[in-house]
C-alpha positions in Angstrom: -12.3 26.6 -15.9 -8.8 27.4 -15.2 -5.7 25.2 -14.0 -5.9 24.8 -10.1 -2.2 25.8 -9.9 -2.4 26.1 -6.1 -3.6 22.6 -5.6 -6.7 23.9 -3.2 -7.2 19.6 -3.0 -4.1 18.8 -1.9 -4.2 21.8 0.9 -7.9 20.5 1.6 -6.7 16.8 2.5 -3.5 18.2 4.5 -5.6 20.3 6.6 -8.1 17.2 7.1 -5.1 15.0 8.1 -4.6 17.6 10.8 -8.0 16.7 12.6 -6.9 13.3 12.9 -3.1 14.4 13.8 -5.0 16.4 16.8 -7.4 13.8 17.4 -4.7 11.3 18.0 -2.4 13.6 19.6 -5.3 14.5 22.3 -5.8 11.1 22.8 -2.4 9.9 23.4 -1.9 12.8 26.2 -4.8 11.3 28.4 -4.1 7.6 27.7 -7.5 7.0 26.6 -10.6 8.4 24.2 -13.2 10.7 25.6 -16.6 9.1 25.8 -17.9 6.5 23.5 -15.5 7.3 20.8 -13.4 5.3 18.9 -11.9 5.2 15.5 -11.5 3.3 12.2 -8.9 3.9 10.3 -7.7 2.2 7.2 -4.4 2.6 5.6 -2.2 1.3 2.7 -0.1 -1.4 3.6 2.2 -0.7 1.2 2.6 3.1 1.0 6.0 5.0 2.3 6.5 4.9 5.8 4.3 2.3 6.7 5.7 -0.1 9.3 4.2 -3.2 10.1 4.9 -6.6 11.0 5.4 -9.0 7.9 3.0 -11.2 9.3 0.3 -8.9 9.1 1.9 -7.1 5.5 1.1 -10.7 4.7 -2.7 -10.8 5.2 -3.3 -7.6 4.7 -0.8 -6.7 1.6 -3.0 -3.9 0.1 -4.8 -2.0 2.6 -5.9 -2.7 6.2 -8.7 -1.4 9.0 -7.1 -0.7 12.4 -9.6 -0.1 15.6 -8.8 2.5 18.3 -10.8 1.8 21.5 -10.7 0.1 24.3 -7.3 -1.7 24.3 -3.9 0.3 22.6 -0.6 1.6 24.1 2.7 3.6 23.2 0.2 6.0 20.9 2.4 8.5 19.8 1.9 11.4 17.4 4.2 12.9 15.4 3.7 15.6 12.5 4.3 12.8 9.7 2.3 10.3 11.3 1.7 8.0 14.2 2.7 5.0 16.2 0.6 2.6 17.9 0.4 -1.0 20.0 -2.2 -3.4 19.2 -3.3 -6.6 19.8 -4.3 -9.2 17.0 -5.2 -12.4 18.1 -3.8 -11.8 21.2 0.1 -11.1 19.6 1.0 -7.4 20.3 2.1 -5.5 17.4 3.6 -2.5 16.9 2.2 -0.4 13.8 3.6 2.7 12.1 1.4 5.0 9.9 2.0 8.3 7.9 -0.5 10.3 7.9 -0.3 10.4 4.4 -1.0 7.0 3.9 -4.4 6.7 5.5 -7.3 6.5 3.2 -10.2 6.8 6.1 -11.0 7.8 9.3 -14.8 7.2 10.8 -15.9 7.4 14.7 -18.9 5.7 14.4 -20.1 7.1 18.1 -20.9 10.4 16.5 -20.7 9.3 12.8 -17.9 11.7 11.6 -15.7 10.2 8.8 -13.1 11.4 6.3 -11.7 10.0 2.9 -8.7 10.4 1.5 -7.3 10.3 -1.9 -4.1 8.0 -1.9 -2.2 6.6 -4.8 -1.3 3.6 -3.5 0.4 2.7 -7.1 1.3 3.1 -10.7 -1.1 0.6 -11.8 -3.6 1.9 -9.2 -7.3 2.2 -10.8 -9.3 4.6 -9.1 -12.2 2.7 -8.6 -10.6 0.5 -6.4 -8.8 3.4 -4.2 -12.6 4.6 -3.3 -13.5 3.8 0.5 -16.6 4.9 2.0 -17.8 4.0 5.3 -21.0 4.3 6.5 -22.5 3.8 9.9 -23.8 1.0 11.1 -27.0 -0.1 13.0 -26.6 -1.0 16.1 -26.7 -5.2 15.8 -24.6 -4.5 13.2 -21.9 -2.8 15.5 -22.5 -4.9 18.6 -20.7 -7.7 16.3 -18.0 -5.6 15.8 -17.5 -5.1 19.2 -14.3 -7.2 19.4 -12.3 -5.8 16.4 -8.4 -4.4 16.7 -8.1 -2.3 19.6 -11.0 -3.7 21.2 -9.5 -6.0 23.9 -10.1 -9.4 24.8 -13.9 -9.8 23.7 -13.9 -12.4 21.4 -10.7 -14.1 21.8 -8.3 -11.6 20.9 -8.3 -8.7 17.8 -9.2 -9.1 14.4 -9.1 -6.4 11.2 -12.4 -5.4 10.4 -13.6 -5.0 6.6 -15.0 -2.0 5.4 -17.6 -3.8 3.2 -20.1 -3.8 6.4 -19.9 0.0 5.6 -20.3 0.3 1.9 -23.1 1.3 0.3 -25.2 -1.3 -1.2 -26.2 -0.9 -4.7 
């Protein structure tokens, strides 16, 4: 087989990142998500661009699950990435994400979900870059129900691991 010099992968994932870049930029013009939808979406701590709080870089100093549904504000979308407000355990935070740093993107109401490939080091080993979420049965998700995003269910926000959604082997 011959070298991909046009980098058909790389084109693939950009074109990808623009669902979620229209997704998010639809749902920041009407304030709030259509339906039952609502999103995970992890990104690298760590990766360019990325601005959180060093609290949260703290816990979460690789990669993180963010959950847009009930309760966000200031969502705005930019072509490089977005901005949104959260709430985790019930101290507002202000996040910054390229779009290039997310690794997945899953709405679980009509269980649509995307991967990304992202290098989120030298030293990276690509076993440990794979993510993969899967969706859940439904007493499985009514105890997510109070994740990020989620409001005040639960006492306040909390970052939700994708292990609930890996496959088990």
């Amino acid at each position: 087989m011959g070298q991909d010099h046009i980098r058909y992968d790389i084109l693939a994932q950009d074109a990808l990142r623009g669902v979620i870049r229209k997704v998010l930029a639809e749902v920041a013009a009407t304030g709030h998500l259509p339906g039952d939808h609502h999103f995970f979406i992890t990104f690298l701590t760590g990766a360019p661009g990325v601005r959180i709080s060093q609290h949260l870089k703290a816990k979460y100093p690789e990669q993180m699950t963010i959950v847009v549904q009930h309760q966000f504000w200031d969502l705005k979308v930019s072509e490089t990435g977005f901005e949104i407000g959260l709430s985790f355990s019930d101290t507002p935070e202000k996040l910054v994400i390229p779009f290039n740093a997310v690794r997945g993107f899953y709405d679980p109401s009509v269980n649509f979900e995307l991967e990304f490939d992202v290098a989120a080091g030298e030293d990276d080993e690509s076993d440990s870059a794979e993510i993969t979420a899967y969706p859940v049965n439904e007493a499985d998700e009514a105890e997510q129900k109070s994740p990020a995003g989620d409001g005040p269910k639960g006492g306040g926000g909390s970052v939700v691991s994708l292990d609930s959604f890996r496959k088990k082997n």
